[in-house]
C-alpha angles and dihedrals in degrees: 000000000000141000123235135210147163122237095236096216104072092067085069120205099355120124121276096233083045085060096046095046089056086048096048092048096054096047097264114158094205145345133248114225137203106266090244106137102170097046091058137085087214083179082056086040101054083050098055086041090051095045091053108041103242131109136214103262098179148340120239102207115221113235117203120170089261083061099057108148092195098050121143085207105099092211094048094046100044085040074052103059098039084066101058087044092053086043082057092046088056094044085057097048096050095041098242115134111221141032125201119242129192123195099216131024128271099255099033110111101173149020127288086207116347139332098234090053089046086047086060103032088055076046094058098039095055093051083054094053098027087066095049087051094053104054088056094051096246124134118222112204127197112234109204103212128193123279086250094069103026144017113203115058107017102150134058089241086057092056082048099058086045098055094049093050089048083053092192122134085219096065119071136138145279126209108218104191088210097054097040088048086061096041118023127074094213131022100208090045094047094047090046089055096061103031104122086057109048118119107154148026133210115187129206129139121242100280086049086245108116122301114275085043100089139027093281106144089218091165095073102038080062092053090048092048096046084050090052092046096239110177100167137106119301099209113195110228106177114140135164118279112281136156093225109037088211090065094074091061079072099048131100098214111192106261094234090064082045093053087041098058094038091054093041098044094056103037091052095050098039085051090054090042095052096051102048081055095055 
């Protein structure tokens, strides 16, 4: 019913086939990787991919604040929207199908000049990159992360209200549980609202370790999403606990927390999947 992978980054510096090894050996179908196109053999990449069975399901793009989609600084904002593009361009390449897109920066808590001119220049920027995308058949989604982390677009509703005035096929929305457990009041209501946009799923529990950790009702998000008809990836997203989610792209976790959560994250939600479709 559906397909499952792991976010690659959060494994931090570990090495790629390392990585691969650990998904193939918990049942997982691809990988999503860091949208870093420039840090990365992707000819090395296909191979790995091809010698374990998995394939390369999306790219997260990694929004620092050099990368600000809804700058009013021209520079920022042009240097922006070449890397999603490029980030398009590796998701091509590798055969994956979307790539995750966030307005404003992880880290950046407030406006450089207003909210309503940072609501139209992320606008403008998306239907820039949104036709790119499209001519190349990728989907870019818009990840609503917690006010925490980020300040324009925090809520599901607000990725909504984006995407329609993008009006691009080629610009929809991801769920992210770790988010909405901040953010939204109600997991089923919040998922409805935007189902004829949902493209894309990350998964954590409410403490962002693997699902079944935590006090996640994902028995009823599952519910929500076969309701909804959702066919697409679940990508697993747990992490340790940091103050700046980047950070644990730096970090060098022990593997045995790594195998842990991977293990943990897929047989709980394949358990839960498995039941709602007897």
């Amino acid at each position: 019913m559906y397909s499952y992978s792991v976010t690659q980054w959060i494994y931090g510096n570990e090495e790629l086939e390392t990585s691969l090894v650990r998904l193939k050996k918990y049942g997982y179908d691809g990988v999503e990787l860091a949208g870093e196109p420039d840090k990365m053999d992707l000819g090395a990449v296909q191979s790995l991919l091809s010698k374990y069975g998995l394939t390369c399901t999306s790219i997260c793009g990694i929004y620092t604040l050099d990368r600000d989609l809804s700058s009013p600084n021209a520079e920022i904002r042009s240097h922006a929207v070449q890397y999603v593009k490029a980030c398009v361009d590796m998701a091509a390449q590798l055969g994956a199908s979307i790539v995750i897109v966030v307005p404003s920066p992880v880290g950046k808590s407030g406006p450089d000049s207003t909210y309503q001119e940072e609501w139209k220049l992320a606008v403008s920027s998306l239907q820039d990159a949104g036709a790119y995308a499209e001519s190349k058949n990728i989907v870019l989604v818009i990840e609503a992360l917690n006010r925490f982390e980020t300040y324009l677009v925090n809520t599901l509703s607000a990725a909504k209200q984006l995407a329609q005035e993008v009006d691009q096929s080629s610009v929809r929305i991801m769920a992210d549980l770790f988010h909405m457990n901040i953010e939204e009041r109600n997991h089923r209501f919040a998922l409805q609202n935007i189902a004829p946009y949902l493209a894309h799923v990350h998964i954590a529990d409410n403490t962002r370790e693997a699902a079944g950790l935590g006090q996640t009702n994902f028995e009823d998000v599952f519910r929500t999403l076969q309701e909804l008809g959702y066919q697409g990836c679940i990508t697993m997203e747990f992490m340790p606990p940091v103050s700046n989610p980047y950070m644990t792209a730096q970090q060098s976790e022990s593997s045995a927390l790594n195998d842990q959560y991977t293990q943990q994250a897929i047989y709980h939600i394949k358990g839960i999947v498995r039941a709602l479709m007897k």
